[in-house]
KETI-945663 format. One record per atom (N, C-alpha, C, O): x negated, y negated, z. Coordinates in steps of 0.2 Angstrom, whole numbers, plus 5000, padded with zeros to 4 digits. Example, Ala and Ser with C-alpha at 12.3 -4.5 7.8 and 13.67 -1.06 7.14 Angstrom:
2
493450285039 493850225039 493450165039 492950175042 493650115035 493250055036 493650005039 493349945040 
//
This chain:
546
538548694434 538548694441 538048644444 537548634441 538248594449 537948544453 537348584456 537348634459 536848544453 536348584459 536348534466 536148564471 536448494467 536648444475 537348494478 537548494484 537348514476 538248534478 537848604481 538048634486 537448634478 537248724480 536548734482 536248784482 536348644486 535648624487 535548714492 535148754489 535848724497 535748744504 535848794501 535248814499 536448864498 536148924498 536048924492 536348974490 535748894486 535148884481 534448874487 533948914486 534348844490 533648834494 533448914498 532948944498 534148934502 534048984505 533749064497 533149084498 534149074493 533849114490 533249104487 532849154485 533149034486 532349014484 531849024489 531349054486 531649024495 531649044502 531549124502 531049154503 531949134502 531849234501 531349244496 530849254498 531549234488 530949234483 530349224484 529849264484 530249164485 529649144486 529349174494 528749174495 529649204499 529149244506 529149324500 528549344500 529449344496 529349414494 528649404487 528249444485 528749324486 527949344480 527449304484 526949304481 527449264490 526849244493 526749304498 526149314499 527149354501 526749404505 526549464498 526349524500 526649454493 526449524488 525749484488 525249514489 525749414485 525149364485 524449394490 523949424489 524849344497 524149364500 523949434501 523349454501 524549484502 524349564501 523549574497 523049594499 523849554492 523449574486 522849544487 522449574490 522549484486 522049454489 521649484496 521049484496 521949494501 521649524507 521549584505 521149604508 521849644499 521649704498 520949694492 520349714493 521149654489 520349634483 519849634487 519349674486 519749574493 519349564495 519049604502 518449584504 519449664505 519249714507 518949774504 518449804507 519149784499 518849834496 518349824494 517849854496 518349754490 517649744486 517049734488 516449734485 517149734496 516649704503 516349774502 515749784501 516849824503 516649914506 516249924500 515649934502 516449924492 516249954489 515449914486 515049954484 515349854487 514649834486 514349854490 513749874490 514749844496 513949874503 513849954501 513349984503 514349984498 514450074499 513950064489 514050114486 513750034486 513350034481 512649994483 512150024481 512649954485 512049944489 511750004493 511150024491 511950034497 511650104501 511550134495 510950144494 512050164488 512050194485 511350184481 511050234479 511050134481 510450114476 509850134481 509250154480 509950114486 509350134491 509250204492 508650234491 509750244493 509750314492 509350334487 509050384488 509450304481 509550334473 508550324476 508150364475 508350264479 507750224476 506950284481 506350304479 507550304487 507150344489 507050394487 506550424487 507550434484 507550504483 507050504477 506650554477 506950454471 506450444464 505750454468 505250494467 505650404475 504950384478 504850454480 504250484478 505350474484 505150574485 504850614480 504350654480 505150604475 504950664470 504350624465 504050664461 504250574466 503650534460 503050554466 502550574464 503150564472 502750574476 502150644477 501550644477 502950694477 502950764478 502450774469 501950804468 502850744465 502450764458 501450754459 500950794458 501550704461 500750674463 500150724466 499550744464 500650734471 500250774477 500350814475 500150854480 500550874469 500450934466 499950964462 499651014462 499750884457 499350874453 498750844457 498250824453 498750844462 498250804466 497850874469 497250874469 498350934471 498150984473 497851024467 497251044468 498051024462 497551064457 497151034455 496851084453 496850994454 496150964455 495650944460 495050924459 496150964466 495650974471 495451064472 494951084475 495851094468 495651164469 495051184462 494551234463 495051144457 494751124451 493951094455 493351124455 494151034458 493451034460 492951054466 492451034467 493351104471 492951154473 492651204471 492151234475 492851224464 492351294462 491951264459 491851214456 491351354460 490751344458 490551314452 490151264452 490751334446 490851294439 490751214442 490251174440 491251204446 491251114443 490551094449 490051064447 490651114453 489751074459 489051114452 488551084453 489051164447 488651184444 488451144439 487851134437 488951124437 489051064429 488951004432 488750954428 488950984439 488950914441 488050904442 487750864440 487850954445 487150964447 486750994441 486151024442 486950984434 486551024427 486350954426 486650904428 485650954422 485750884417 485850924410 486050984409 485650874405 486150874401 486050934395 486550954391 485450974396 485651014391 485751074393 486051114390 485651094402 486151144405 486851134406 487151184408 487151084405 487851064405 488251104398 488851124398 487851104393 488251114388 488451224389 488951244386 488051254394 488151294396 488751324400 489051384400 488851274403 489351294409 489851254407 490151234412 490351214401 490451194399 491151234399 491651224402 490851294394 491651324391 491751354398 492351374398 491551364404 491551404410 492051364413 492551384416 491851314413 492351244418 492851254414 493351274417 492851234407 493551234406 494051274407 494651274408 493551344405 494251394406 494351414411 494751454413 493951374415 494351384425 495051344426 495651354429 494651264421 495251214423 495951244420 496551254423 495751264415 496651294409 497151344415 497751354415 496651384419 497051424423 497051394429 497251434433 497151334431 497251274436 498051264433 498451234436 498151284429 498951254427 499151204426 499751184428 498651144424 498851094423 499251054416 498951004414 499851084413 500251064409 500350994410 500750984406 500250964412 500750894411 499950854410 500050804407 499350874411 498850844406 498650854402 498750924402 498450824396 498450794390 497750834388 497650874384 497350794394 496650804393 496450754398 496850724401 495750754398 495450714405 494750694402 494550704396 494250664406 493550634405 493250624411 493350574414 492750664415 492350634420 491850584418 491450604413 491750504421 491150474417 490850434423 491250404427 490150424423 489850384424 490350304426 490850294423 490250264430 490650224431 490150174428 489550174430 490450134423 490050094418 489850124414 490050104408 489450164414 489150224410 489450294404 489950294401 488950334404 489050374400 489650434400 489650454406 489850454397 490550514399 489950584401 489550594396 490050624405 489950684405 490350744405 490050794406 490950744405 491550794402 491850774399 491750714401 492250774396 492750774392 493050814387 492750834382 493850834387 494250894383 494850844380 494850794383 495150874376 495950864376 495950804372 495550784368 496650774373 497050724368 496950664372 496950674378 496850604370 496850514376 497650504373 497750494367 497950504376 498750464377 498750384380 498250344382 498950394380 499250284383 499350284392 499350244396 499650364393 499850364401 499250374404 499150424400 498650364408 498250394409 498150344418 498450294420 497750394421 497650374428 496650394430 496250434430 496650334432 495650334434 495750344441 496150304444 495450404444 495350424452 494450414451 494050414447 494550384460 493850384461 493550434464 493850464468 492850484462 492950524464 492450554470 492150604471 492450494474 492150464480 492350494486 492150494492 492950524485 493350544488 493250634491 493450654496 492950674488 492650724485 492150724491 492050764495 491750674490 491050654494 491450674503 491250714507 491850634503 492150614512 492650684512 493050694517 492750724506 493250784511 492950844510 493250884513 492350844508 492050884504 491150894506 490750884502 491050914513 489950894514 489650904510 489150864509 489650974504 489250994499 489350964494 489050994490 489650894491 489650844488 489250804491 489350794497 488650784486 488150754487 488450654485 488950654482 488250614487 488650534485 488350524479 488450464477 488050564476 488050544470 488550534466 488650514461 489150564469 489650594467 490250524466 490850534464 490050474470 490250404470 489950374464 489850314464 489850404460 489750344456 490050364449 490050344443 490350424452 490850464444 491650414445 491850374450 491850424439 492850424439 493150484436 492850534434 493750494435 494050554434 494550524430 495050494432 494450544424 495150504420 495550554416 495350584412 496350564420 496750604417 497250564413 497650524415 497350614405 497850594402 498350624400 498250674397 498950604402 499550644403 500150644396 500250594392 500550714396 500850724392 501650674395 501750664400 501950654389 502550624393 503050694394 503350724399 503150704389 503650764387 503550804395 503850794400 503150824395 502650894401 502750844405 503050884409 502750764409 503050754416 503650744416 503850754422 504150724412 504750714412 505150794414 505650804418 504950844409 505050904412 504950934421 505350964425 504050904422 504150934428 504350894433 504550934438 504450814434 505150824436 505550824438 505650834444 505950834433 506850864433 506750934436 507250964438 505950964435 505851044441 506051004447 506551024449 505850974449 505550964456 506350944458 506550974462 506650884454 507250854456 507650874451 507550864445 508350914453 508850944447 509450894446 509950894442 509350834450 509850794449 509650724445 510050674444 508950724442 508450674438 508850694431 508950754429 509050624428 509350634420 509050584418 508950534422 508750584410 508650544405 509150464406 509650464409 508950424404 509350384403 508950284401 508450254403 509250274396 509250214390 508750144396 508250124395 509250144400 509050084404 508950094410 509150054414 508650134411 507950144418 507550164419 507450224421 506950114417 506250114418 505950134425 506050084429 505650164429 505350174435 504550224433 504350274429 504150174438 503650194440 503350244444 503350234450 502850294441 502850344445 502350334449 502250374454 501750274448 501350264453 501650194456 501850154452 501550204464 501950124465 501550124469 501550064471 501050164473 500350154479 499650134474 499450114469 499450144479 498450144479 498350214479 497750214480 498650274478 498150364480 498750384475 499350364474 498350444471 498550474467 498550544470 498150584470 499250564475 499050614480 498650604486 498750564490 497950644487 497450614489 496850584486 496250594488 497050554480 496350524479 496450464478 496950454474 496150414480 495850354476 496150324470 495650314467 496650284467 496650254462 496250194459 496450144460 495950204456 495350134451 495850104446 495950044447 496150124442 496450094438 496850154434 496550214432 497550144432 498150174427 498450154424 498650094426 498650174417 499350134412 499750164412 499650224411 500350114411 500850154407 501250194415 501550164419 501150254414 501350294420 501950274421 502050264427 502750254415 503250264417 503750314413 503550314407 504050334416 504850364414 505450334413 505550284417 505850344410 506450324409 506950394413 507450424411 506850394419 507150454422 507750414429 507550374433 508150424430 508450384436 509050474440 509050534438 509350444444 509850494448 510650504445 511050464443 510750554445 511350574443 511850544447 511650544452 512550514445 513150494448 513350534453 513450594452 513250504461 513350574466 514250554465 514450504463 514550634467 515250614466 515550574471 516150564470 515250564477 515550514479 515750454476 516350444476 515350424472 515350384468 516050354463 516250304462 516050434460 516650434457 517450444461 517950414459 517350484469 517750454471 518150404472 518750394472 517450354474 517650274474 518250244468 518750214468 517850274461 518250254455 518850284457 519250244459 519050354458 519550384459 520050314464 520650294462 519850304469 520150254475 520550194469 521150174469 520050164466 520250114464 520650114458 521050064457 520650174455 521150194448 521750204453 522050154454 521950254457 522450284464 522850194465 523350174464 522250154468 522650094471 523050034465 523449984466 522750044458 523050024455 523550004451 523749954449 523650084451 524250124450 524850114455 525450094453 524750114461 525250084467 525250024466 525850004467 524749974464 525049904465 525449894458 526049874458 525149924453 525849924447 526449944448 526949914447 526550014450 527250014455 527549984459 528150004460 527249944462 527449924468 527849844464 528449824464 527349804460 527449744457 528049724451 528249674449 528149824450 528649834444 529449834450 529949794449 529349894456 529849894461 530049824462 530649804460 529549774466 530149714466 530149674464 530249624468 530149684456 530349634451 531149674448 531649644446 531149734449 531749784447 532249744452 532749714450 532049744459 532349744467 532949664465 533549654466 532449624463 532349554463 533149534458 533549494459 532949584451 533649584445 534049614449 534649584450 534049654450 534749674455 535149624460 535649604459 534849604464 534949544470 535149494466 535749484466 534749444461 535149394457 535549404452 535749354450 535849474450 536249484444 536949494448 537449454446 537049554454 537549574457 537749524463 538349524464 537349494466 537349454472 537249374473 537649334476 536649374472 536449274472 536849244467 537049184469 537049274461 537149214458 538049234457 538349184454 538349284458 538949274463 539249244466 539849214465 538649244471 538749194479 538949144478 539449124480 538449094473 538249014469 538649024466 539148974468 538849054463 539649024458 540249004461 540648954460 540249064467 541049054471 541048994475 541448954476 540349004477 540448934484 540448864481 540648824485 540248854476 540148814472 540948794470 541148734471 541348834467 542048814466 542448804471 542948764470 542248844477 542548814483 542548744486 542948714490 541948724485 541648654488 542048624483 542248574486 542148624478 542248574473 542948594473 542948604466 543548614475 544248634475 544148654468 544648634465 543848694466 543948714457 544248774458 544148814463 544748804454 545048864455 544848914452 544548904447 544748964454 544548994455 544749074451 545249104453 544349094446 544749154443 544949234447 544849254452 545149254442 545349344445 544849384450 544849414455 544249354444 543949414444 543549394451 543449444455 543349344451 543049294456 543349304464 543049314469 544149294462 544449294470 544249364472 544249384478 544249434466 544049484467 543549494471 543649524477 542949474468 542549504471 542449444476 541849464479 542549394480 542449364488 542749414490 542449454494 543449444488 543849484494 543449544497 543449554502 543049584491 542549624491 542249614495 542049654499 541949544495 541149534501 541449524506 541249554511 541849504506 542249484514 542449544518 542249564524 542849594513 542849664516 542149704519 542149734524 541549694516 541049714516 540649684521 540049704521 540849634526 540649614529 540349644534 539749624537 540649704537 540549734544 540049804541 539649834544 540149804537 539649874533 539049864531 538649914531 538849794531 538249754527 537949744536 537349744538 538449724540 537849724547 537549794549 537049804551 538049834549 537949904550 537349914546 536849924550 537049914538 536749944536 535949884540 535349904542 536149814540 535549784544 535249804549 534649814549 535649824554 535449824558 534949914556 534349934557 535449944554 534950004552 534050014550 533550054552 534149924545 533449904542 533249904548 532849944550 533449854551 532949834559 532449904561 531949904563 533249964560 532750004565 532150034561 531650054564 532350044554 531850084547 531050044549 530550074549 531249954553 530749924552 530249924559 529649924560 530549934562 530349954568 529850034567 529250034567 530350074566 530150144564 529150124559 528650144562 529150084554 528550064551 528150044555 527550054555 528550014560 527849974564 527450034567 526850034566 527750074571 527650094577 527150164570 526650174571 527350194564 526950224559 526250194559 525750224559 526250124559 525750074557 525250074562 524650064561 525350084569 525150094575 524450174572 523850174571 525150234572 524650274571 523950284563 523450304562 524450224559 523950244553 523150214554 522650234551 523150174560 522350164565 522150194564 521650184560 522250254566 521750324568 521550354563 521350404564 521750344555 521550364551 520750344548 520450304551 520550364543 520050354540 519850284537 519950284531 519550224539 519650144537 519850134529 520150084527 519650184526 519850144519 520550184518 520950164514 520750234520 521450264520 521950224523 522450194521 521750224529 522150144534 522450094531 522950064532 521950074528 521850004523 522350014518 522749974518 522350064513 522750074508 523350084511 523750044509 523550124515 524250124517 524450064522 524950054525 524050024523 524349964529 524649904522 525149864522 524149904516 524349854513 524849874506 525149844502 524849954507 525649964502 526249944505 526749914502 526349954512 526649964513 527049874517 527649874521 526549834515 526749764515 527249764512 527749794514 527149744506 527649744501 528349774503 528749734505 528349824502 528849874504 529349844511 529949854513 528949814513 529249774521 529649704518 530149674521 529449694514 529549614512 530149634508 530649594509 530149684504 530849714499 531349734505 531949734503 531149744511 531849744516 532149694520 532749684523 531349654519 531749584524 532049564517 532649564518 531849554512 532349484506 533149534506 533749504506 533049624506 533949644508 534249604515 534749574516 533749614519 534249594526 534249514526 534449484531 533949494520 534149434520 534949404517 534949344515 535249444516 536049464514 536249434521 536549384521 536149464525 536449434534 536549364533 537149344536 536249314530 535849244531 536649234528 536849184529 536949264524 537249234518 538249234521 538749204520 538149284525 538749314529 539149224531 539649204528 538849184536 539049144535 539649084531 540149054531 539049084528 539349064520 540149084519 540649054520 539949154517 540649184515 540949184519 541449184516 541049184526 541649154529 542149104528 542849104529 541749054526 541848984527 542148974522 542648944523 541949004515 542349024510 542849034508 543249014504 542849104513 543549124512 544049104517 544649124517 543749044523 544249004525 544548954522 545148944521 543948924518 544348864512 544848884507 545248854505 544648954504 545048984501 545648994504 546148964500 545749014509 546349014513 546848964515 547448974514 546448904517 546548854518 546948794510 547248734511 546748814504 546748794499 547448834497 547848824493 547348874500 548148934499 548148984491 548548994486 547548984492 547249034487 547549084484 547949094489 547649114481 547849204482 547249274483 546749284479 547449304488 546749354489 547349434487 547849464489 546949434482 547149494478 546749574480 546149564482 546849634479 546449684480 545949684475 545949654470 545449724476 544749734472 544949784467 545049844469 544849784463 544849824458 544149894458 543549894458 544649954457 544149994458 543449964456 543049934459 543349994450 542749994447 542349934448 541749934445 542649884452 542149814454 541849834462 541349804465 542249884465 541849934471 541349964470 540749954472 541650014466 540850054464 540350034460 539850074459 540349954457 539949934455 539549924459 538949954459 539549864465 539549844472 539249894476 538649884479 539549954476 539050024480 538750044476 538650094479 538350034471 537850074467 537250004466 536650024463 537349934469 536849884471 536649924476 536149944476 537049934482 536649944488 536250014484 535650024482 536750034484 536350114482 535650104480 535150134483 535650054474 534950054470 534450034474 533850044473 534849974479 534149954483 533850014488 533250024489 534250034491 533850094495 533750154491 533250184494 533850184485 533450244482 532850194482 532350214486 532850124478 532050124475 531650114480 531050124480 532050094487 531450094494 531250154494 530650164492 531750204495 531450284496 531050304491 530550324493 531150294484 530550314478 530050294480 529550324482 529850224480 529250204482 528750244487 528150264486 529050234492 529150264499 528650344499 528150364502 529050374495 528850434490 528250454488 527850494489 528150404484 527750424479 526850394484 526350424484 527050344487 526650334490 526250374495 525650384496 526850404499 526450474506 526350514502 525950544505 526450544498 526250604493 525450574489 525050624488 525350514488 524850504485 524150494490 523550494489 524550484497 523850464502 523950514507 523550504512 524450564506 524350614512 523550654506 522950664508 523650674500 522950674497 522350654500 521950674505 522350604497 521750574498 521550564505 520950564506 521850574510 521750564517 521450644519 520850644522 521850704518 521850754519 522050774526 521750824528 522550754529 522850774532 523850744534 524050704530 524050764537 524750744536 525050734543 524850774547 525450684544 525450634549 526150684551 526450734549 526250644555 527150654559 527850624555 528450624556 527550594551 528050564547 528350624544 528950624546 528250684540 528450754539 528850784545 528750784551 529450804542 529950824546 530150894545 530450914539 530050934549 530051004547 530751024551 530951014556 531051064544 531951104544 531851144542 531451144537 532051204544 532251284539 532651254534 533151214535 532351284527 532351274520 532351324516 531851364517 533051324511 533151394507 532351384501 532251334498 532051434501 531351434494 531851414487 531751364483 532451464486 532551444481 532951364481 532651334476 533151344483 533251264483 532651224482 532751164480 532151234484 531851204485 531251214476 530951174473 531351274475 530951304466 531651264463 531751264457 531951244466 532751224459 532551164458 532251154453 532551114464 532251054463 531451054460 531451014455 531151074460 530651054457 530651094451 530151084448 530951124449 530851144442 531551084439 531551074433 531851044443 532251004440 532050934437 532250894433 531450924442 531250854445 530650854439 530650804435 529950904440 529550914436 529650904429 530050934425 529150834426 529150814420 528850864415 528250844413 529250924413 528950954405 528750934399 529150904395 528250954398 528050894391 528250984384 528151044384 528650954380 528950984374 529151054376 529651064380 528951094374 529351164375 529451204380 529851254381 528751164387 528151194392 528851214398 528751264402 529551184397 529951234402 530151304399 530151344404 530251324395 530351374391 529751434392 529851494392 529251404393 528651474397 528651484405 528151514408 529351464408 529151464416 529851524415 530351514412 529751574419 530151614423 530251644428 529851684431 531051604432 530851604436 531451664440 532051664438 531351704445 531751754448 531851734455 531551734460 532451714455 532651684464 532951734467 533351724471 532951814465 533351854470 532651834477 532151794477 533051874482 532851904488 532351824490 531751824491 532951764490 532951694493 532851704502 533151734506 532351674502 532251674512 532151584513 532051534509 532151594521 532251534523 531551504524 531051534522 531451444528 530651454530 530651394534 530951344531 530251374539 530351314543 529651254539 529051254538 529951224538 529451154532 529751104531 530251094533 529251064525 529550974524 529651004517 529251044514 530350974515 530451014506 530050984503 529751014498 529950894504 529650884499 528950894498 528650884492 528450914505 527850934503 527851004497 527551014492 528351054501 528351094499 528451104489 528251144485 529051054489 529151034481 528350984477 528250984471 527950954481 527350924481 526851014478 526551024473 526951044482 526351114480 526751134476 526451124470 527351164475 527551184468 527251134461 527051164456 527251094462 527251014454 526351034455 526151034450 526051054460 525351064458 525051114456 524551134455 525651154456 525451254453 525651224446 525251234441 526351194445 526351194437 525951164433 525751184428 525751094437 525251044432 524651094430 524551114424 524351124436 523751164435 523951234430 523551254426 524651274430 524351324427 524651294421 524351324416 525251234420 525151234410 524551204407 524451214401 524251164411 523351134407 522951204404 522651214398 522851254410 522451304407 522651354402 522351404399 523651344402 524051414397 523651344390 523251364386 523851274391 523851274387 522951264382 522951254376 522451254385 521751274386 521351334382 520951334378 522051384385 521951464383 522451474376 522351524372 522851424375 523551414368 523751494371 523651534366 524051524377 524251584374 524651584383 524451534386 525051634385 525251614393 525751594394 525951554390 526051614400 526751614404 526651594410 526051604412 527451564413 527151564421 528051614423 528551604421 527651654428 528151714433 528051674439 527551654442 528751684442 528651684449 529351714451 529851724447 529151744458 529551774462 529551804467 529051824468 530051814472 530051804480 530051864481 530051914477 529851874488 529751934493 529851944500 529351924504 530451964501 530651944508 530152034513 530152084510 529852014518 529452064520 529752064530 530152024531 529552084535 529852104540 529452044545 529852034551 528852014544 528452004547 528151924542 527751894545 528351894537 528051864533 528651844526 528951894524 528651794524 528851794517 528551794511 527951784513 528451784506 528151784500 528451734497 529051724497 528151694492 528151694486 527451684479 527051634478 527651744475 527151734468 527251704464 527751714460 526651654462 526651614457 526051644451 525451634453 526151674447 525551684441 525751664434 526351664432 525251644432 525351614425 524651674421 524151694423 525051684414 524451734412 524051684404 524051704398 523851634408 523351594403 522551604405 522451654406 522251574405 521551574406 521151594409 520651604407 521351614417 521151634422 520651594425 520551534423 520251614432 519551564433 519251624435 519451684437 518551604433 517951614433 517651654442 517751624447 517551694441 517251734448 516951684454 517051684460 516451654450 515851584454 516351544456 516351514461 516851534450 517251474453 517751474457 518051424459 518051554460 518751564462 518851564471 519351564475 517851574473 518251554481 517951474483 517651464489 518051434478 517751344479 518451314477 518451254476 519051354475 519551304471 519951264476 520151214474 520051294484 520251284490 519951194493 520251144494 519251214493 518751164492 518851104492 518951084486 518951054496 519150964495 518650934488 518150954487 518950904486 518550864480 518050904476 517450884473 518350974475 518051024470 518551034464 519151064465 518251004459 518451034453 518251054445 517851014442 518351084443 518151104437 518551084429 518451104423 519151054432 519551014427 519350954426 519350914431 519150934417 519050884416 519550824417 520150814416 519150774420 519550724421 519850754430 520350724433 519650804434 520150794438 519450774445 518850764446 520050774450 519850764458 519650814462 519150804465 520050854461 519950904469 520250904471 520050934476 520950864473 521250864480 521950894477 522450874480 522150944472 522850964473 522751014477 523251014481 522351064476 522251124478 522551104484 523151104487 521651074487 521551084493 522151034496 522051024502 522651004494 523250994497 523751044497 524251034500 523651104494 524151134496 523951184503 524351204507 523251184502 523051244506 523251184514 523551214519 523051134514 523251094520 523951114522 523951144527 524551094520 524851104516 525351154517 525951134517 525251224518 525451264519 525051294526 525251344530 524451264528 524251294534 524651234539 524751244545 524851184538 525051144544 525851174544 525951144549 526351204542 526751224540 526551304546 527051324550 526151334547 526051404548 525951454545 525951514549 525851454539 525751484531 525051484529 524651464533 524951504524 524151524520 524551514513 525051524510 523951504511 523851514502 523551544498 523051504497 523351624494 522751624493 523051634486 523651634484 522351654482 522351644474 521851714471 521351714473 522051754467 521851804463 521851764456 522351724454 521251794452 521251804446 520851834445 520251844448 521051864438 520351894430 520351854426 520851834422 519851824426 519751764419 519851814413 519751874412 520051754408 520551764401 521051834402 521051874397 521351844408 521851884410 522451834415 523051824412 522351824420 522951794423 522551764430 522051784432 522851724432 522951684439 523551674442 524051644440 523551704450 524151724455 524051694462 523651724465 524451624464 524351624470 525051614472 525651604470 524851654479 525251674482 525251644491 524851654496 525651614490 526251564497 526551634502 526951674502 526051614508 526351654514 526951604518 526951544516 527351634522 527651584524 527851614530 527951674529 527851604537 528051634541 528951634541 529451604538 528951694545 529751674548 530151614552 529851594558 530551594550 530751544555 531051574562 531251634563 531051534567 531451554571 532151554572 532351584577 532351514568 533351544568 533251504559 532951454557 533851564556 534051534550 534551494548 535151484551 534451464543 535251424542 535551474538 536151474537 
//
């Protein structure tokens, strides 16, 4: 085939391609560079937090140990030994220390009161490398019954490591060991309230525990790029379709028409097909129009949501816009085929009927183009009504039979080897209920995920479920008799971003409970751990049934 000859609808389909990979382009770019903006600024705060919270407790340490040696050098023993010379000092000796030992000072080693320049006059204990020299002039000025002689002492304590890293992780329970983080616990001039002269060493390898915020972020970035890989696989799928059934079609026929070439069976077939199809494809455009409009005015309300939720759904759902304009870009082509099937005419062609199976080929492109909008579509508002934590207007609430709605999802729901064979399920005494089926099939897929992890946790366990129509209310029981939860942990399961499953988030739950209260419903949960786990879905009555 001539490429001069198919310049214009070759340019036109090149034209489509290229606005659907340069709007996925800059999407993607303006999403990198959004994010990456938040998430340094939201780690930077995150370090200054981390920096004050060490300065609080390095502090708090200080001024503890600063306190029992102010209570050390108030008693009688220490003003009795300071004012002995040297052969009544050896008297009041064992007296001081066994005052000091009941001061509780564990995390000293041992210590040295001495002469500054001069000679030591106390000393106990083990000399380590951590050590701190106070002045103890200080004594003098808090203290009247210290005489200034008392300026000319220092006070050298030597610290256990083990005994401060433990006290600590007392003071702070969110302080963990760790390889590559050195900090200092003296970073002033006052040891508490006294005086620093000179200290060594005095570091920890101790820093702040990952707050879970932190990890949510991780979670955001694992969540969004998972959608961009969906989204990049979607309209490259969208793409094989359009060029296989359609663009290259088009190029073939028009192409033999320009050039009086004749034209085969199968060929006059399918023009006659598009030509028929002509009024059906403005119809379904104009429809797109209104789908697109419909986004916009969605787009308006996603504002008011949370800035980085906003952000996530304003730029999935580019994409997804550009996969409707490259279909309504089929309108573009109408043209064409007119003129077509005029030269055809004109050429005194023969236009034969369409062969079944070349129809419902033709109807299962469209088809494929609008499920894979809709899947997408799908997967996406289920993944960010989560994370957002609340549910927009987009949800369309109908009276809905429970069991249809337990059918599809026990249909839909991917079981991994035997795992459908442990579910039983009893649909007598089926009731209606006013809801959106697919949240409602959304909270079913998160009772199964969760109870076969713990049957399976537990290696032992079934899942029962079964309705109960009541006069005031309806029912439905889900229990599984695998693992159970734990007491402490049974009224926090509800809880946004509480979890106790390895590797999980926190937001199934707490989307069902959403979930079913925006519905008019409740959800609550019994269990006896290593016995069974039962939640149980209220649902009100509707007010007229189907």
């Amino acid at each position: 085939m001539s490429m001069k000859s198919t310049l214009t609808l070759a340019g036109m389909i090149r034209t489509i391609n290229k606005n659907i990979i340069a709007s996925f382009l800059i999407m993607l770019v303006c999403f990198v560079v959004l994010i990456s903006g938040a998430f340094i600024n939201y780690q930077n705060n995150e370090k200054k937090l981390i920096a004050q919270k060490l300065q609080t407790t390095f502090e708090v340490f200080t001024s503890r140990v600063s306190q029992k040696l102010l209570s050390i050098a108030v008693l009688e023993e220490f003003g009795d030994y300071f004012h002995s010379g040297w052969i009544s000092r050896g008297h009041h000796y064992t007296s001081l220390l066994t005052k000091m030992f009941k001061a509780d000072l564990k995390v000293v080693a041992g210590m040295d009161i001495y002469k500054i320049g001069g000679e030591s006059i106390f000393s106990y204990g083990e000399k380590t490398t951590d050590f701190v020299i106070l002045d103890l002039c200080y004594l003098n000025k808090r203290f009247p019954e210290f005489d200034t002689d008392i300026c000319q002492y220092a006070w050298k304590l030597y610290f256990k490591r083990e005994a401060m890293l433990a006290g600590l992780k007392k003071l702070n329970p969110e302080l963990v060991e760790c390889d590559d983080c050195v900090n200092e616990i003296i970073t002033g001039k006052y040891f508490g309230d006294f005086p620093i002269v000179q200290f060594s060493n005095m570091k920890v390898g101790l820093g702040i525990r990952k707050h879970p915020s932190t990890v949510l972020w991780e979670v955001y970035f694992f969540i969004v790029g998972a959608l961009l890989v969906l989204v990049m696989w979607n309209i490259n799928r969208i793409k094989t379709v359009f060029k296989k059934y359609l663009s290259d079609p088009i190029l073939e026929i028009t192409y033999k028409i320009r050039v009086n070439e004749r034209l085969s069976p199968v060929a006059i077939k399918e023009l006659s097909y598009l030509i028929e199809q002509i009024d059906l494809w403005k119809t379904q455009v104009i429809e797109l129009e209104k789908i697109k409009a419909q986004e916009k005015t969605k787009e308006e309300k996603v504002k008011m949501m949370q800035v980085v939720g906003a952000s996530i759904a304003h730029e999935l759902r580019t994409p997804l816009r550009s996969i409707v304009s490259g279909v309504s870009g089929i309108e573009k082509f109408l043209p064409a085929l007119l003129k077509g099937y005029d030269l055809a005419r004109e050429a005194g062609l023969p236009v034969e009927m369409v062969r079944p199976h070349q129809l419902e080929l033709l109807n299962k492109v469209l088809y494929n183009l609008k499920a894979e909008g809709v899947s997408a579509n799908t997967i996406i508002d289920m993944l960010l009504i989560k994370i957002r934590g609340n549910i927009t207007e987009t949800s369309s609430i109908k009276n809905l039979s429970i069991a249809e709605c337990l059918k599809e999802a026990l249909q839909r729901y991917v079981f991994q080897g035997s795992e459908k064979g442990l579910v039983f399920c009893d649909m007598n005494n089926d009731f209606y209920f006013a809801g959106d089926k697919i949240l409602v099939v959304h909270i079913l897929f998160n009772l199964f995920k969760n109870a076969l992890y713990y049957i399976a946790r537990a290696q032992k366990g079934k899942i029962y479920i079964r309705l109960e129509k009541r006069e005031n209310e309806n029912l439905l029981y889900f229990k599984d008799t695998g693992k159970g939860i734990a007491s402490d942990v049974l009224p926090h399961i509800f809880d946004r971003f509480y979890s106790k499953t390895e590797g999980g988030v926190g937001i199934g739950l707490s989307f069902c409970k959403m979930t079913m209260e925006w519905m008019g419903g409740d959800i609550i949960c019994r269990s006896i751990e290593n016995e069974y786990t039962e939640f149980i879905l209220h649902f009100p009555i509707p007010n007229s049934e189907e």
